[in-house]
Backbone as numpy.savetxt, mean C-alpha at the origin, in Angstrom:
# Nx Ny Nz CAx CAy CAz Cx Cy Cz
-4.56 -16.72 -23.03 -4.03 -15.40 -23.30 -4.88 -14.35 -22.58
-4.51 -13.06 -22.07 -5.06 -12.07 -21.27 -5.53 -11.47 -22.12
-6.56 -10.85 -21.95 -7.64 -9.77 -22.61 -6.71 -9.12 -22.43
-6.55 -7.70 -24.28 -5.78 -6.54 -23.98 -6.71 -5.40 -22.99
-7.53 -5.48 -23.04 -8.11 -4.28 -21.85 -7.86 -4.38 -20.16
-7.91 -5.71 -20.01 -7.50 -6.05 -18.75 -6.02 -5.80 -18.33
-5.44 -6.07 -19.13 -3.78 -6.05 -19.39 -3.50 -4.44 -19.50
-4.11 -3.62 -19.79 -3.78 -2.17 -20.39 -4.52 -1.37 -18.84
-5.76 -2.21 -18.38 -6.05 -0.91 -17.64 -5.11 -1.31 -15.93
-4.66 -2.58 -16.24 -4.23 -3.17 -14.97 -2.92 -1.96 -14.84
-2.23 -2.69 -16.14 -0.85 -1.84 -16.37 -1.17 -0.21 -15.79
-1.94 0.73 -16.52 -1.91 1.87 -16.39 -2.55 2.26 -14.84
-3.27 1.20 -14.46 -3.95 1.50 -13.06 -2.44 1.31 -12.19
-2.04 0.39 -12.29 -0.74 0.37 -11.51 0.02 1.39 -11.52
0.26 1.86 -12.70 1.15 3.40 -13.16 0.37 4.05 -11.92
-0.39 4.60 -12.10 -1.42 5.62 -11.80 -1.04 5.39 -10.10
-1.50 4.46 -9.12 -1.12 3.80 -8.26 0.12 4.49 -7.76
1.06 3.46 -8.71 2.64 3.96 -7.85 2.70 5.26 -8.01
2.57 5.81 -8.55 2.70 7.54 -8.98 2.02 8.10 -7.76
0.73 7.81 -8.09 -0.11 8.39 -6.63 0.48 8.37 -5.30
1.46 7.03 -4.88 1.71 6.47 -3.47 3.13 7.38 -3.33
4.05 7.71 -4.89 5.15 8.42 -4.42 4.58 9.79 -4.33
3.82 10.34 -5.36 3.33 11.86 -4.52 2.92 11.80 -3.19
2.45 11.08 -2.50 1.85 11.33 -1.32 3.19 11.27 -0.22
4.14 9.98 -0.52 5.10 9.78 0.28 6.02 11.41 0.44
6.00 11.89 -0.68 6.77 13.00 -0.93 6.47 14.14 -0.39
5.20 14.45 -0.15 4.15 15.29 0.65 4.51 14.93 2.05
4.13 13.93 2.09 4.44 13.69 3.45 5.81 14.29 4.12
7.06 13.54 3.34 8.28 13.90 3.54 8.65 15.22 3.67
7.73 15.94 2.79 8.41 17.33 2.75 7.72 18.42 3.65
6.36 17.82 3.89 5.51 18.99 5.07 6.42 18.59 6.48
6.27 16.98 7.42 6.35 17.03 8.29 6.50 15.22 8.55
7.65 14.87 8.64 7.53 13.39 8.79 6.78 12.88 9.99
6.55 13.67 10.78 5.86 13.39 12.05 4.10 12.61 11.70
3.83 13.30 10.29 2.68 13.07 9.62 2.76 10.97 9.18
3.96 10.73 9.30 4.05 9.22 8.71 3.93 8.22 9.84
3.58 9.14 11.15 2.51 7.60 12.17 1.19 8.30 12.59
0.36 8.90 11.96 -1.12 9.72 12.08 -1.63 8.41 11.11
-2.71 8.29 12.11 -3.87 7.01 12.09 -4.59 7.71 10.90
-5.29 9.14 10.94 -5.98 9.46 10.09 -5.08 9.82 8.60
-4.25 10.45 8.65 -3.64 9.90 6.84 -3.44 8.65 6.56
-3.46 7.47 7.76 -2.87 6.27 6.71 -4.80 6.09 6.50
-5.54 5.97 7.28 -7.25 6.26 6.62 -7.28 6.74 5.40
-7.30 7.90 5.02 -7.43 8.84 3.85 -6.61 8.30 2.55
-5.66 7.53 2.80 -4.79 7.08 2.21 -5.01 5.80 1.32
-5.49 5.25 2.51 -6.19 3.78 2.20 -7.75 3.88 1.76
-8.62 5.09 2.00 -9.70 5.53 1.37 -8.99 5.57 -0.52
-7.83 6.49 -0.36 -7.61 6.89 -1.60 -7.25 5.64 -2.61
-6.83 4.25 -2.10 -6.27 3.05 -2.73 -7.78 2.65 -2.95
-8.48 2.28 -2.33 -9.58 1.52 -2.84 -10.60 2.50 -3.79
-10.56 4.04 -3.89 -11.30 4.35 -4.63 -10.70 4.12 -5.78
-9.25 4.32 -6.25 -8.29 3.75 -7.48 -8.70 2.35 -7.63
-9.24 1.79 -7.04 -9.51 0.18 -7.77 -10.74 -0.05 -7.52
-11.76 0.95 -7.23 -12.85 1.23 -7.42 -13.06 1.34 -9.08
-12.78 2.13 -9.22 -12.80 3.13 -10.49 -11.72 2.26 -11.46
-10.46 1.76 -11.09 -10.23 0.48 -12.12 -11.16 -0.50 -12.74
-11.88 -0.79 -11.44 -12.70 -2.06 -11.93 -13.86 -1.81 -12.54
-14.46 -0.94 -12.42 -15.45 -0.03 -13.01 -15.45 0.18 -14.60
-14.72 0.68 -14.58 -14.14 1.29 -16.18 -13.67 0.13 -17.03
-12.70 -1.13 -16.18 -12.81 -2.37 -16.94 -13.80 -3.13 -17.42
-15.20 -3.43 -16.26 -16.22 -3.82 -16.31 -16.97 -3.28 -17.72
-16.88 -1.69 -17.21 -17.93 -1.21 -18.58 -17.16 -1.29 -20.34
-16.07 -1.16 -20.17 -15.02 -1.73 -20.96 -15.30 -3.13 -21.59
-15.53 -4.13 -21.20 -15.58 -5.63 -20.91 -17.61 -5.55 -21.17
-17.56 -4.54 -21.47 -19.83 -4.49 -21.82 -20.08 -5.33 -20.79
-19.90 -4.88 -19.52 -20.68 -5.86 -18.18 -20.29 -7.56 -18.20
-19.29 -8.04 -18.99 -18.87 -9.27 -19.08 -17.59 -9.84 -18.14
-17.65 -9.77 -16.72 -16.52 -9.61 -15.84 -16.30 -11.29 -14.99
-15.16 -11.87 -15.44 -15.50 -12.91 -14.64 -14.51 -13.03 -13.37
-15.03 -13.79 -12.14 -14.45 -13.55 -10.87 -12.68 -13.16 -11.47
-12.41 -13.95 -12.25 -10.74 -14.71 -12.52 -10.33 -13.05 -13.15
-11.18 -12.87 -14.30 -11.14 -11.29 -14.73 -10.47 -10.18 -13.89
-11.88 -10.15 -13.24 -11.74 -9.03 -12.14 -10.73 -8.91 -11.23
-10.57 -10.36 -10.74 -9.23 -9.96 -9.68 -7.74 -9.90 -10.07
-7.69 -10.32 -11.52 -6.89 -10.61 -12.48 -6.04 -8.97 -12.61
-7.41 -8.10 -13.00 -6.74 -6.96 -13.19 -6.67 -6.02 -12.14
-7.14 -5.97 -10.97 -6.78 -5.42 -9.73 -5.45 -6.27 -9.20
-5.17 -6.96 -9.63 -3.60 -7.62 -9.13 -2.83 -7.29 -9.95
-2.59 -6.99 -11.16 -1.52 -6.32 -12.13 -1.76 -5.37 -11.14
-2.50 -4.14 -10.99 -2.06 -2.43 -11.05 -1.98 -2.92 -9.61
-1.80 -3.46 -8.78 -1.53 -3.20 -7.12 -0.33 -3.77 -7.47
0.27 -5.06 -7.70 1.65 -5.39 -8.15 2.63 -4.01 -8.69
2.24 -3.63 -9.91 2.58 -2.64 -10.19 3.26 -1.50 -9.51
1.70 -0.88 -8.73 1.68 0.12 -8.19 2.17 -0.14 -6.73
2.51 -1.01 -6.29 3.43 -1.60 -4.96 5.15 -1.71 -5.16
5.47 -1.75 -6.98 6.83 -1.59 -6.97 7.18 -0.86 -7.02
6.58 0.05 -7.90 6.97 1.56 -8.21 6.66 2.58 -6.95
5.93 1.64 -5.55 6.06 2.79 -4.52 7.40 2.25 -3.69
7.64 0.96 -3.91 8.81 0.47 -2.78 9.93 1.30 -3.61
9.91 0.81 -4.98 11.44 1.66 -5.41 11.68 2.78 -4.78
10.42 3.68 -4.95 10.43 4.90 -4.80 10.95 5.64 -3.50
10.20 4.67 -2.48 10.75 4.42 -1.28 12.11 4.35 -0.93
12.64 3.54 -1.70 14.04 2.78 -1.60 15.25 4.02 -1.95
14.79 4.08 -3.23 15.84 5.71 -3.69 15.82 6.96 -2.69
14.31 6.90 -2.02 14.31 8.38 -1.59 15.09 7.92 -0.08
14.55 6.96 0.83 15.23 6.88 2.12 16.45 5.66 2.36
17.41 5.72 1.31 18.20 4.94 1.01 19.30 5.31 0.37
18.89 6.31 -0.70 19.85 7.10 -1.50 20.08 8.54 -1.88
18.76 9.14 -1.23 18.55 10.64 -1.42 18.65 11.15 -0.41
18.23 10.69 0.42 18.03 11.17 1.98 17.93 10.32 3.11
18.71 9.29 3.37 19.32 8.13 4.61 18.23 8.73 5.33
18.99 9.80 5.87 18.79 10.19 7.39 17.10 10.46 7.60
16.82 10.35 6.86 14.70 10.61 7.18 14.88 9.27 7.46
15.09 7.90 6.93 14.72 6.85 7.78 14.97 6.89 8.89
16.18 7.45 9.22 16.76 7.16 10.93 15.69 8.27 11.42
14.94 9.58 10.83 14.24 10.35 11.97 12.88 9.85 11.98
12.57 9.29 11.03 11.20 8.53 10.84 10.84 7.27 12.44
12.34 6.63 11.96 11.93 5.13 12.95 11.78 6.13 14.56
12.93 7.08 14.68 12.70 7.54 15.90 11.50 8.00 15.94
10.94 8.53 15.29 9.67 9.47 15.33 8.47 8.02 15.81
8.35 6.69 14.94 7.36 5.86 14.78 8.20 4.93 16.81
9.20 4.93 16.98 9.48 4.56 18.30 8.93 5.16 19.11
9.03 6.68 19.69 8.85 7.53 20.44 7.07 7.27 20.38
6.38 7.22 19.36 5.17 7.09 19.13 4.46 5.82 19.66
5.13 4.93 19.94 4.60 3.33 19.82 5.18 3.20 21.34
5.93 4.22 22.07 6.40 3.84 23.72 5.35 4.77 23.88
4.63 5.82 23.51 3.52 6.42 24.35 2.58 5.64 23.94
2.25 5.17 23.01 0.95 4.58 22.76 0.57 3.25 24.21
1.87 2.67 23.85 1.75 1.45 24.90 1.39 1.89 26.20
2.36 3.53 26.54 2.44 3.67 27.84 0.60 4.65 28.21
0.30 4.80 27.45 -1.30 4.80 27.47 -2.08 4.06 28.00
-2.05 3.31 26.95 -2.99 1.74 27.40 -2.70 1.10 28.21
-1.15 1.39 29.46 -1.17 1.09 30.23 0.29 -0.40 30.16
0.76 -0.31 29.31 1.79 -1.56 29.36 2.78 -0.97 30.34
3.38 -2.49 30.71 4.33 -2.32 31.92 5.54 -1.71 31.41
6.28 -0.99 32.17 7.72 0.04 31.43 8.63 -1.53 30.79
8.61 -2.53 31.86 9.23 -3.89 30.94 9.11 -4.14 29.22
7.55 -3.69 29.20 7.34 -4.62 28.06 7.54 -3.05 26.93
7.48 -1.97 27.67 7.53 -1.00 26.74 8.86 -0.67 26.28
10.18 -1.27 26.97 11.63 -0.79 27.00 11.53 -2.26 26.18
11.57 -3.70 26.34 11.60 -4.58 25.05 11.10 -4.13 23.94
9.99 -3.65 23.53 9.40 -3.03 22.48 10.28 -2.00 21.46
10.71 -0.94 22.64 11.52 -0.19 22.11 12.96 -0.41 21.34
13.56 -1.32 22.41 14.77 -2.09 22.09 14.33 -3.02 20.54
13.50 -3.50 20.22 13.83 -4.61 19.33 13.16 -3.47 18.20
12.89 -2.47 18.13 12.29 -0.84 17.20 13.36 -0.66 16.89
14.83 -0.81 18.07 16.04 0.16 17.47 16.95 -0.63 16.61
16.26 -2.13 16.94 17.48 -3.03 16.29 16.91 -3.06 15.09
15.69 -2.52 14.06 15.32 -2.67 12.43 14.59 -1.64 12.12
14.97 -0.83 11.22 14.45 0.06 10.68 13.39 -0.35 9.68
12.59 0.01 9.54 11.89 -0.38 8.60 11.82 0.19 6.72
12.72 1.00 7.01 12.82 2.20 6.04 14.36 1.29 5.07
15.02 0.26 5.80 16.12 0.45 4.95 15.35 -0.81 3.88
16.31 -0.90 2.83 16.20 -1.30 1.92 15.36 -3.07 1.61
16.04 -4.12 2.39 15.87 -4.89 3.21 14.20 -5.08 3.56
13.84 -4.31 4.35 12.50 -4.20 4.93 11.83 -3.78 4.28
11.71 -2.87 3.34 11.38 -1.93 1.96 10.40 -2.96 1.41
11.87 -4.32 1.00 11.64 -5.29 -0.14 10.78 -6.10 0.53
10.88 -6.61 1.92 10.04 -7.67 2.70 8.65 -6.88 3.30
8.98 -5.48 3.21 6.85 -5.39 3.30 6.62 -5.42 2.17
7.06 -5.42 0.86 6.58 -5.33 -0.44 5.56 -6.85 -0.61
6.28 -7.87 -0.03 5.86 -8.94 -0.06 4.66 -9.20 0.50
4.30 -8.76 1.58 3.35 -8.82 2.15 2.07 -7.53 1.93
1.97 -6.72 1.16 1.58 -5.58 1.02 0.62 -6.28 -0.47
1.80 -6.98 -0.94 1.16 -7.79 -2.68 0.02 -8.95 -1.86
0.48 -9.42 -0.72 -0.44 -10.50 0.34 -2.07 -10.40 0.22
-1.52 -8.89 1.09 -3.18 -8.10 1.42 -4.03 -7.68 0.55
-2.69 -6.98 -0.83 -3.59 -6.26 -1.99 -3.97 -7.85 -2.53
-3.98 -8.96 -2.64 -4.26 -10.30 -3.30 -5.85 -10.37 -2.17
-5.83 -10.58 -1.22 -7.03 -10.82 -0.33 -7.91 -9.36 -0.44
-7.25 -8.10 -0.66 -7.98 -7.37 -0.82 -9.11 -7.50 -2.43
-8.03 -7.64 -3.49 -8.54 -7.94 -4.53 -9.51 -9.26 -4.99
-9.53 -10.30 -3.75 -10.46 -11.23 -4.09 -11.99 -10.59 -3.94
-12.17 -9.61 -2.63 -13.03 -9.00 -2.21 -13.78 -8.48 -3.29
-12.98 -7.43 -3.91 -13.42 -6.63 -5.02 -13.44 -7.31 -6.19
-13.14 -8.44 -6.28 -13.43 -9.39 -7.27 -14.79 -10.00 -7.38
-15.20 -10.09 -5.95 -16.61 -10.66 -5.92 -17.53 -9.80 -6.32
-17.08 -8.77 -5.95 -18.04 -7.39 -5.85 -18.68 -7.25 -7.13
-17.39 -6.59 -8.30 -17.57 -6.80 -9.65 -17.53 -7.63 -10.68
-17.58 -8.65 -10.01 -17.79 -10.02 -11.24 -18.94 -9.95 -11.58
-19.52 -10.67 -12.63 -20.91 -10.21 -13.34 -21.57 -11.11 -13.00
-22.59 -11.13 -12.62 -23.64 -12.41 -12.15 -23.78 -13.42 -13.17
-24.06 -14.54 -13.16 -24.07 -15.14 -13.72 -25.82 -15.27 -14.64
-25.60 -15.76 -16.05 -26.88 -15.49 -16.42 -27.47 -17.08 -16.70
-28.76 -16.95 -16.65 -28.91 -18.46 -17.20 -29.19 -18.50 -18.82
-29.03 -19.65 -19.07 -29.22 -19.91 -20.98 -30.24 -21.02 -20.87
């Protein structure tokens, strides 16, 4: 059976999480979608996820009187990223799916146009930059579909991310 503290702060860390990821998406959406392929907000962003499971694991730990075991720790950083990964895809899903289509279609153009200069920077051949582009126009990433299949992989990373921070705050072991 799960510890109720683990279970309660996972739950509410997840709340906290998805809530956080749709305010920001929404910010985003509403200043300047051009802002949703800038290297430095998805940084700040991803600063802002690990200090939330910073401060999850923290507060569980001291919660738990310093008694954290590996299985513990990553236990409850995988509820609130689960969590907080559905409640941002939904969120996702309603807003560029059912509220407002058309930001996905200006988004992908925006993240295309972005990813043919990048290449054409570093120097890729116009070949490989017009395939690139072409197989950009054939999937959006925004529709519903793709939404659900980075969700999958997003729970991947937050799982390998959370082993990390599992080691971190697990409690050393004592001798008897």
């Amino acid at each position: 059976m799960m510890n109720e503290i683990i279970k309660k702060n996972g739950i509410s860390y997840g709340i906290i999480t998805g809530v956080v990821s749709a305010l920001i998406t929404t910010a985003i959406y509403s200043i300047d979608l051009n802002l949703f392929v800038k290297w430095w907000l998805g940084i700040i962003i991803f600063l802002v996820y690990i200090t939330i499971g910073i401060i999850l694991l923290s507060k569980t730990k001291k919660e738990l009187k310093g008694i954290f075991s590996f299985k513990e720790a990553f236990t409850t950083y995988f509820i609130s990223a689960v969590i907080g990964i559905l409640i941002s895809v939904g969120f996702n899903i309603l807003l560029f799916n059912v509220i407002d289509p058309s930001a996905k279609d200006s988004i992908n153009e925006i993240v295309i146009k972005y990813t043919a200069e990048t290449m054409q920077n570093f120097g890729a051949p116009s070949a490989s930059i017009a395939e690139a582009v072409k197989k950009m126009e054939e999937n959006n990433p925004y529709s519903t579909i793709e939404l659900l299949k980075s969700s999958i992989f997003s729970m991947a990373g937050s799982a390998l991310f959370g082993l990390l921070l599992a080691l971190i705050f697990k409690s050393k072991p004592t001798q008897e």
